[in-house]
C-alpha positions as CSV (number, residue, x, y, z in Angstrom):
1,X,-7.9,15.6,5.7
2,X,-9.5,12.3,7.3
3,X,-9.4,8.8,6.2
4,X,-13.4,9.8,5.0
5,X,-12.7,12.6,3.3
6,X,-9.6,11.1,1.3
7,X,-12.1,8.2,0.5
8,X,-14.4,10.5,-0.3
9,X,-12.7,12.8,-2.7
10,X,-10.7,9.9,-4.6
11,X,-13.7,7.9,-5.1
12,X,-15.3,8.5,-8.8
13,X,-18.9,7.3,-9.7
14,X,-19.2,4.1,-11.5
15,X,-21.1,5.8,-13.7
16,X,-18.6,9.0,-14.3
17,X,-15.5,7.1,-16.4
18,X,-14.1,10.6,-17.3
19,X,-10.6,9.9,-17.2
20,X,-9.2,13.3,-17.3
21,X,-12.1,14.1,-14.3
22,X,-10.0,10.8,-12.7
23,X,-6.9,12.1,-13.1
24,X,-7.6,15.7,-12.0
25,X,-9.1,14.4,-8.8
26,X,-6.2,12.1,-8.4
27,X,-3.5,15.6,-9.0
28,X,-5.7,17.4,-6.6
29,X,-6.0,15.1,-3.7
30,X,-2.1,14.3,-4.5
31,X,-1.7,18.1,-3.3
32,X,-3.3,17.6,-0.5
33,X,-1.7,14.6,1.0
34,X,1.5,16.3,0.0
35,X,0.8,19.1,3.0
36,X,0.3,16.7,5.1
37,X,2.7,15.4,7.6
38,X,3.7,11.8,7.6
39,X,1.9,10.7,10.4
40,X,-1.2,11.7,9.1
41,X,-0.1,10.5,5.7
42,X,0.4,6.8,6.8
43,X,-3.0,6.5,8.9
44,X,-4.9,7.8,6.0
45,X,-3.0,5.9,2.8
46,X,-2.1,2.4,5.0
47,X,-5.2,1.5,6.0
48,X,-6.7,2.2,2.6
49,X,-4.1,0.6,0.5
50,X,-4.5,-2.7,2.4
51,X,-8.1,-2.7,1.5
52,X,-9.8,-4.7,-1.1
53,X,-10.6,-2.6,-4.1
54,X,-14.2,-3.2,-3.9
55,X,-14.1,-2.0,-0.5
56,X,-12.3,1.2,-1.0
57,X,-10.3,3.6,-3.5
58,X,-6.7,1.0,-2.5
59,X,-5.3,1.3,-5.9
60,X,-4.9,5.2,-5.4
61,X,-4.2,5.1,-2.2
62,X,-1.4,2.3,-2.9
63,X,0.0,4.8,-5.6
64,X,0.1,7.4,-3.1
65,X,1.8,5.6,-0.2
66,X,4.5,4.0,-2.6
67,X,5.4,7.8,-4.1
68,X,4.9,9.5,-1.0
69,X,6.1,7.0,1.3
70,X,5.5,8.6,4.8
71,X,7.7,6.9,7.7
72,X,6.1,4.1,8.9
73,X,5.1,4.0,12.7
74,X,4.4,-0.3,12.7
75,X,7.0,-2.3,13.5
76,X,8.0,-4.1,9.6
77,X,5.9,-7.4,11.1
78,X,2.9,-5.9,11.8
79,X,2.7,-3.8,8.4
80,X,3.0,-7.8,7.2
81,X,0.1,-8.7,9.3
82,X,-2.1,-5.4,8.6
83,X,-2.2,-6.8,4.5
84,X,-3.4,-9.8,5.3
85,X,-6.9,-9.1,5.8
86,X,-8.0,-7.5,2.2
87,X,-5.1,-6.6,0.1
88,X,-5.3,-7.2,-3.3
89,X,-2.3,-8.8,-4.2
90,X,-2.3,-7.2,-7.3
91,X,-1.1,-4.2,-5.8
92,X,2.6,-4.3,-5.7
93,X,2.8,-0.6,-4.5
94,X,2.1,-1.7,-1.0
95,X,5.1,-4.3,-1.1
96,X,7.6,-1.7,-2.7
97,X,6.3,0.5,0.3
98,X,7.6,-1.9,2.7
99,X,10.7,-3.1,0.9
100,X,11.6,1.2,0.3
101,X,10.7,2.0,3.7
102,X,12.2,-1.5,5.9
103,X,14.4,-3.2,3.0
104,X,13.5,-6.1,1.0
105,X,15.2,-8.4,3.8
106,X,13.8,-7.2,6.5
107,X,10.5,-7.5,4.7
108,X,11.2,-11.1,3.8
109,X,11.9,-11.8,7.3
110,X,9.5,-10.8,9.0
111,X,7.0,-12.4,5.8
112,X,8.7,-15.7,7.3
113,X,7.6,-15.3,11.3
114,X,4.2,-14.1,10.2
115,X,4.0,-16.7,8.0
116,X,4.6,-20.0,10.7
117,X,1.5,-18.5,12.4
118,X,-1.3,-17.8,9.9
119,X,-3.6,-20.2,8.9
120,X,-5.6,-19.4,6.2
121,X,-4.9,-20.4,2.6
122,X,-5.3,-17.3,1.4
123,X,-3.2,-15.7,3.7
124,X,-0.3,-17.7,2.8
125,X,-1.2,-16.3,-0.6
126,X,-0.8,-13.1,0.2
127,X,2.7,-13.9,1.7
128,X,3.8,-15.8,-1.4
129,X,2.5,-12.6,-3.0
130,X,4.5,-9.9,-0.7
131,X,7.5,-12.4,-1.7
132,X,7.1,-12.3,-5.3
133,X,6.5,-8.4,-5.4
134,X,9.9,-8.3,-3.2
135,X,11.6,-10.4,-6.0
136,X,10.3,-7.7,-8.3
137,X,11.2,-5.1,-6.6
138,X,14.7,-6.2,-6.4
139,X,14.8,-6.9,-9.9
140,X,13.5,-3.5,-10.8
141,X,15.8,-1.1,-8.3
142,X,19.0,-2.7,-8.2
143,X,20.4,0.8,-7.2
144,X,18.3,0.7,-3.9
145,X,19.6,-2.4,-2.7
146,X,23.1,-1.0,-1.7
């Protein structure tokens, strides 16, 4: 499976709303990233998830990455960088991603040396956002911490 065909296959018409259609497509394509290795896992689900949902299916592919969490071949900075683009804060998936896959720590960290470099207003956002979503996270899976 590419990037095109997961983006492809996930995708519903606007105009189908069938939610059991949604979710069988969603089961399927589940299945399919699941025979997947994890290399190919991360360069289809990453990219996507740190897209902005008008752009591309980033929600699904956010709940994908999160539950099938392939190893992740950036170093924990530039998986920071690579949201700042698109991602839709809103998204927390992407963050517990990181914070499973590099530790919430680790994750803040490296939120603070991206952050003294990037410009933009709404890239600082998104930080702020990765950090509230690590809070979370914390707060949520206590047990993962230790």
């Amino acid at each position: 499976m590419t990037r095109e065909q997961f983006i492809a296959e996930i995708t519903v018409p606007s105009d189908n709303r069938d939610t059991d259609r949604s979710k069988a497509i969603f089961r399927r394509v589940r299945e399919r990233m699941r025979r997947l290795d994890d290399e190919h896992r991360f360069a289809i689900l990453f990219p996507v998830s740190v897209k902005a949902q008008r752009d591309a299916p980033s929600c699904s592919a956010a709940q994908l990455l999160r539950e099938l969490s392939p190893a992740c071949p950036l170093s924990c900075e530039d998986a920071v960088r690579a949201l700042l683009p698109s991602w839709d804060v809103s998204l927390e998936e992407v963050p517990f991603y990181l914070a499973a896959r590099f530790g919430p720590v680790r994750v803040r960290e490296a939120v603070d040396r991206v952050e003294v470099v990037v410009e933009s207003e709404s890239d600082k956002q998104s930080l702020k956002s990765v950090r509230y979503w690590l809070d979370v996270y914390e707060r949520t899976f206590p047990e993962k911490l230790s």
